[in-house]
C-alpha positions in Angstrom: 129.1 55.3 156.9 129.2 53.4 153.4 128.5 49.7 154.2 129.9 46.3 152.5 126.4 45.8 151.3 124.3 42.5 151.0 123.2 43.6 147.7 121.7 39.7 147.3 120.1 40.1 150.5 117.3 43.5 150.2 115.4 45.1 147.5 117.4 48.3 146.2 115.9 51.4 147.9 116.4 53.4 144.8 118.0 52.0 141.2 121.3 51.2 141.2 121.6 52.6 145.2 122.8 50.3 146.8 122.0 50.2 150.7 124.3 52.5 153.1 125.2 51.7 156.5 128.2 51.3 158.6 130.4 48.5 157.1 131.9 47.2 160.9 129.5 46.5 163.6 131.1 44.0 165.9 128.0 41.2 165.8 128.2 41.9 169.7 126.6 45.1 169.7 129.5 46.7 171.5 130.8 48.8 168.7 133.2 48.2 165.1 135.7 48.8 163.5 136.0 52.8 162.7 138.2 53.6 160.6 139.4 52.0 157.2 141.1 53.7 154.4 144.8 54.5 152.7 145.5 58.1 154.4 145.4 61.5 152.5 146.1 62.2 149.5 147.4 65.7 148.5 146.1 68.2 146.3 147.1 71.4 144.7 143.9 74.1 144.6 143.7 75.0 140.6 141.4 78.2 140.1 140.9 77.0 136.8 139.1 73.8 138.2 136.8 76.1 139.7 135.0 77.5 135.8 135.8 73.0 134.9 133.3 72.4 137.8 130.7 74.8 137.1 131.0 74.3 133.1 130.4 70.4 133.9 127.6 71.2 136.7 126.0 72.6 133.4 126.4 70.2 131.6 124.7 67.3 134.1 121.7 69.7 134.8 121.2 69.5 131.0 121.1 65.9 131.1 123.8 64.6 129.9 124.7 60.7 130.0 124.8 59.7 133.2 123.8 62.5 134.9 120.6 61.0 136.4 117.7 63.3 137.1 117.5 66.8 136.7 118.4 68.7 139.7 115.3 70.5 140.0 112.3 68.6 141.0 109.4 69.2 138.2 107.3 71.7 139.5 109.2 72.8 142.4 108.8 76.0 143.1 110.0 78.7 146.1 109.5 77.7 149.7 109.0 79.7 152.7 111.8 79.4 154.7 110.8 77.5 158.2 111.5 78.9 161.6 112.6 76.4 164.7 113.2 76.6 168.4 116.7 77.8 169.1 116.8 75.1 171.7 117.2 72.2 168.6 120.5 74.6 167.6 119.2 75.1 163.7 120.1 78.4 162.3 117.5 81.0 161.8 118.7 80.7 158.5 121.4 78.8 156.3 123.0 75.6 157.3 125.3 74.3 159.6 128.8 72.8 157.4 130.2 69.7 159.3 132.3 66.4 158.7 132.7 63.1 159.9 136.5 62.9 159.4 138.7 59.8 158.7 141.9 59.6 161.1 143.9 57.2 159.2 147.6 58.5 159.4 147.4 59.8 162.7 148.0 58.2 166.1 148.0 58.9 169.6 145.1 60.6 172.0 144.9 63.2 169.6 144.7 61.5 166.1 141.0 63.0 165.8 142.0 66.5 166.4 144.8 65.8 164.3 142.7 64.8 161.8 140.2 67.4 161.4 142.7 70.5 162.1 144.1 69.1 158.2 141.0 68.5 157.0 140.1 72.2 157.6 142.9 73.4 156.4 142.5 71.5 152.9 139.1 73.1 152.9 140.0 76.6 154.1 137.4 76.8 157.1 136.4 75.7 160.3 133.7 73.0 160.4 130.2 74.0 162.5 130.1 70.5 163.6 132.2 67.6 163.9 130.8 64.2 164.4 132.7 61.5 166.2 131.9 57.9 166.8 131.5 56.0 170.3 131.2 52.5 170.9 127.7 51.5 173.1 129.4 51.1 175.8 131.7 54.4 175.4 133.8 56.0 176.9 132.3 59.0 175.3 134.9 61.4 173.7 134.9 64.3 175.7 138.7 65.0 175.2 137.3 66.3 171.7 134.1 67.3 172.4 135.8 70.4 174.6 138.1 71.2 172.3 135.3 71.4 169.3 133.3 73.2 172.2 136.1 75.4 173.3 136.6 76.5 169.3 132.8 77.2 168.4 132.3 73.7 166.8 129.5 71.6 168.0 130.7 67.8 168.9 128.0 65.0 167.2 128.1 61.9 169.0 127.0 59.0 166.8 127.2 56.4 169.2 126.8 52.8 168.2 123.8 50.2 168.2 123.1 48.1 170.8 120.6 45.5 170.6 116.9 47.6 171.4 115.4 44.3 173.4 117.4 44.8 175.9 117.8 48.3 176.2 113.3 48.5 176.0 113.5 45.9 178.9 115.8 48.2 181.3 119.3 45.3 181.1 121.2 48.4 179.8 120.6 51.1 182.4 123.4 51.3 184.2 125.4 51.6 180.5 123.0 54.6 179.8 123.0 56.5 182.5 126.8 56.4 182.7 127.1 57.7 178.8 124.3 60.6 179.7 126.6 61.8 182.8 129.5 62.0 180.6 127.5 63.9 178.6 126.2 66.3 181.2 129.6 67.0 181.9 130.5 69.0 179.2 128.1 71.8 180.2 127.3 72.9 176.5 125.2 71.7 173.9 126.1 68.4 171.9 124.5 66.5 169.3 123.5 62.9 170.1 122.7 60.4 167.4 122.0 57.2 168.5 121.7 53.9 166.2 121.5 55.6 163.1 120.6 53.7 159.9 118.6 51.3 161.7 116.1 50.4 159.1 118.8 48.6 157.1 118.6 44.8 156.7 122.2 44.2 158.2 120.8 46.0 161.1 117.3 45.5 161.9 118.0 42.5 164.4 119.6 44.5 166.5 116.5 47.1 166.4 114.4 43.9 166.3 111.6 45.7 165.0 109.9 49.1 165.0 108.2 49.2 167.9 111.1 47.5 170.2 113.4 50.4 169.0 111.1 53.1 169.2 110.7 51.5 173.5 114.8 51.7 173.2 114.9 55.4 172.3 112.5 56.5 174.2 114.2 54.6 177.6 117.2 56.1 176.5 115.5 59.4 176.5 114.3 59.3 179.9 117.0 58.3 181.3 119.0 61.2 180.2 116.3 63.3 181.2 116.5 61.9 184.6 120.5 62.4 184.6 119.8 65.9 184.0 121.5 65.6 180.6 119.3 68.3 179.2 122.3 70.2 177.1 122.1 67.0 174.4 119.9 67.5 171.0 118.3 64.1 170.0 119.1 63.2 166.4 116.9 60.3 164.6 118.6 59.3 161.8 118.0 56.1 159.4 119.0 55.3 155.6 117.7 57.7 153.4 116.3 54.5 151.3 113.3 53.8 154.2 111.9 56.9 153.3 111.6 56.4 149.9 110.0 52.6 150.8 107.9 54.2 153.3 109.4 51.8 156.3 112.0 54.2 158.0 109.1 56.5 159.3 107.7 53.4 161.5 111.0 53.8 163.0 110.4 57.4 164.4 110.0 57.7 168.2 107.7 60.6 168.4 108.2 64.3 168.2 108.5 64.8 171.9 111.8 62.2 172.0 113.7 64.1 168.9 115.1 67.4 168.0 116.6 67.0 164.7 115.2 64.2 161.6 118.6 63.1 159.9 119.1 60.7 156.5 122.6 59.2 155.7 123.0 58.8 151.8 125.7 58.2 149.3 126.3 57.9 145.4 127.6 54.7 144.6 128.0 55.0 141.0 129.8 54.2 138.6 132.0 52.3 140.7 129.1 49.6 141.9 127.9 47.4 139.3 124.3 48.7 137.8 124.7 52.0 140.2 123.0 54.6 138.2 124.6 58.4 139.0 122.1 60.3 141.9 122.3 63.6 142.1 121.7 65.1 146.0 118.3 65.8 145.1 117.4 61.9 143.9 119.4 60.7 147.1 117.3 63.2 149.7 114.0 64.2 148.1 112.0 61.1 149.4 113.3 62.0 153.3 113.0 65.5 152.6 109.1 65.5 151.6 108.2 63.7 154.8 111.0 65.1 156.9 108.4 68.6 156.3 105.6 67.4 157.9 107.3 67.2 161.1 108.1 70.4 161.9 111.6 69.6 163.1 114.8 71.1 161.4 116.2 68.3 159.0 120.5 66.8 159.0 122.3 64.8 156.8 124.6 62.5 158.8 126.4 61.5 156.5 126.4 61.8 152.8 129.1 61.1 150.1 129.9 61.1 146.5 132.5 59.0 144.2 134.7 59.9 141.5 132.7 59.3 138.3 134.4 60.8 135.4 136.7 63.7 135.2 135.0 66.0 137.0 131.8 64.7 137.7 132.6 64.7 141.6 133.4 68.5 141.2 130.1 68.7 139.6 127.9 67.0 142.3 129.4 69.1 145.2 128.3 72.4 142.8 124.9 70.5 142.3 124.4 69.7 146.1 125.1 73.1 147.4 122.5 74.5 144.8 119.8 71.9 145.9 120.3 72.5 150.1 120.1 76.8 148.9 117.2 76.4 146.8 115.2 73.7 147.4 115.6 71.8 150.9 115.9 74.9 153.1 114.5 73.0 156.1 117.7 70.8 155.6 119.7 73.1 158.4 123.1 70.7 158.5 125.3 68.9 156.6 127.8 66.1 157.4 130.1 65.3 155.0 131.9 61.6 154.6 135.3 62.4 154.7 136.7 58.9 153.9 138.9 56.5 152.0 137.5 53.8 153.3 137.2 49.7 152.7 134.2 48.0 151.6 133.4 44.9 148.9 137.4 44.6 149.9 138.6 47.1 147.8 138.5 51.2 148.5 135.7 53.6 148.0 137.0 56.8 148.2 134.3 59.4 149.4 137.5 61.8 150.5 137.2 65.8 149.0 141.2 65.7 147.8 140.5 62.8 145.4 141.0 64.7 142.9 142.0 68.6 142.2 138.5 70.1 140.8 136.7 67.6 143.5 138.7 69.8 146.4 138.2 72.6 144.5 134.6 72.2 143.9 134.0 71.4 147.9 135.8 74.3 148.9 133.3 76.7 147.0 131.0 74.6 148.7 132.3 74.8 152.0 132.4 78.9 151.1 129.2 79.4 150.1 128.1 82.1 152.4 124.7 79.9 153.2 127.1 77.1 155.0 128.3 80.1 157.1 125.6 79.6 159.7 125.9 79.4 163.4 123.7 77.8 166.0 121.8 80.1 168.3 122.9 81.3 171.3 
């Protein structure tokens, strides 16, 4: 989730980029503050935003001001298309289409159902996989998970930080093993993404340092294990601007503790000061050339785009679908930020209906035969 930044505080990962992470961590550990934002706003489908979105794609790819990068990385060329286990739940081929949906406006036990049911129908399909948040110390939302289970969409659980001194040196036991048997109980595979973004300043007390968290996960890990929760898929997930500084990697926990490699990213600009425009490609490329070399099937948690000008949002969903087709094919799910949410104490919105030719532009997205993927069964 987009943070409130302590631009003074770190080096930029990337120019004019600033650092992403979730924005409401209670200091305890125990969880945040989720959701943040203003609501919905509606939005009338246009065909003709649909030829304004591609037209302006165009135009960015021939680098136009503010456009950043080309989209194609110079010298890229075709890749061969990588095969994984169906046990980690990557396609054989294509990609997985999911959000992480906002439920401002709704209320009750089922606000998150609520929630996702309109954001599907503003996009016209059903979502592969839906990522909910839990507090550390849960209850784990298994209300949702079976209905996302019962309805062919996989349930990702990012569940919240917890400090990794105390979880290496077994005080949190009890906590784990009762989150892993809530788990178990659902009987179906689920998604499990555990203290993402933890190479970010704001966050790195809590990891303490690499080799503290990497003891945390793998605890965690074995303790599942134990619990028989074998049905959950690891996801390892920091800031997409450690890989490009070459410190998220001392993160990892090993290949044997992990199933998917995940990055969170977001385009700030134009509405941060000094933000430069980042295509998908700029935000990704750095995680995605070392993301290769493990073998595993890659995610992005989370990932986001602003407004920019008229039509430049439309134009960076048409951009980002190209990029995941042609050039990250080991990139086998996406999670988009479906948010209005608060930061710098003002609004940020990330939402798809924030403008016509933006909801436009992510519904051809959302189309795109290659985001019709399953997971194996």
């Amino acid at each position: 989730m987009p943070p409130r930044p302590l631009l003074a505080s770190r080096a930029l990962g990337r120019i004019g980029q600033p650092p992403v992470g979730r924005v409401t961590w209670r200091q305890s550990g125990s969880g945040h503050l989720w959701w943040q934002g203003r609501g919905w706003r509606s939005a009338a489908v246009a065909a003709a935003a649909i030829a304004l979105a591609v037209a302006l794609g165009v135009t960015l790819l021939a680098g136009s001001p503010g456009s950043g990068r080309a989209l194609t990385a110079p010298g890229a060329s075709a890749q061969k298309v990588p095969v994984f286990p169906a046990f980690s739940l990557a396609p054989a081929r294509g990609a997985l289409f999911g959000a992480v949906v906002q439920t401002t406006g709704y209320s009750g036990p089922d606000a998150q159902r609520k929630a996702v049911a309109a954001f599907e129908r503003a996009i016209g399909r059903r979502l592969a996989i839906d990522s909910l948040y839990v507090p550390w110390t849960g209850p784990m939302p298994s209300t949702t998970a079976r209905w996302d289970l019962a309805r062919g969409t996989i349930p990702m659980i990012t569940w919240a930080m917890a400090r990794a001194s105390r979880i290496a040196a077994g005080a949190d036991d009890r906590t784990i093993r009762a989150e892993a048997l809530q788990l178990k109980a659902l009987r179906a595979p689920v998604l499990l993404r555990w203290f993402a973004e933890m190479n970010l300043a704001r966050n790195v007390a809590y990891a303490v340092s690499p080799a503290t968290f990497v003891a945390a996960w793998r605890r965690i890990h074995a303790i599942f294990a134990r619990a028989g929760a074998t049905n959950v898929r690891w996801i390892w997930c920091p800031n997409d601007s450690g890989f490009s500084q070459g410190t998220a990697q001392a993160y990892y926990p090993g290949s044997a503790y992990v199933n998917w490699i995940c990055a969170d990213g977001f385009n700030w600009a134009p509405e941060i000061a000094g933000a430069s425009w980042a295509s998908f490609w700029q935000i990704f490329s750095s995680f995605y050339r070392w993301g290769r070399s493990t073998g595993k099937p890659m995610l992005i948690g989370e990932f986001g785009t602003l407004e920019g000008t008229p039509g430049a949002k439309a134009a960076w969903f048409a951009q980002a679908d190209r990029t995941l087709r042609r050039q990250f094919p080991a990139i086998r799910a996406v999670v988009y930020f479906e948010s209005d949410h608060l930061d710098f104490g003002r609004y940020f919105d990330w939402s798809v209906t924030s403008s016509r030719s933006a909801l436009t532009a992510f519904r051809a997205f959302a189309h795109d035969p290659y985001f019709s993927a399953r997971p194996p069964t």
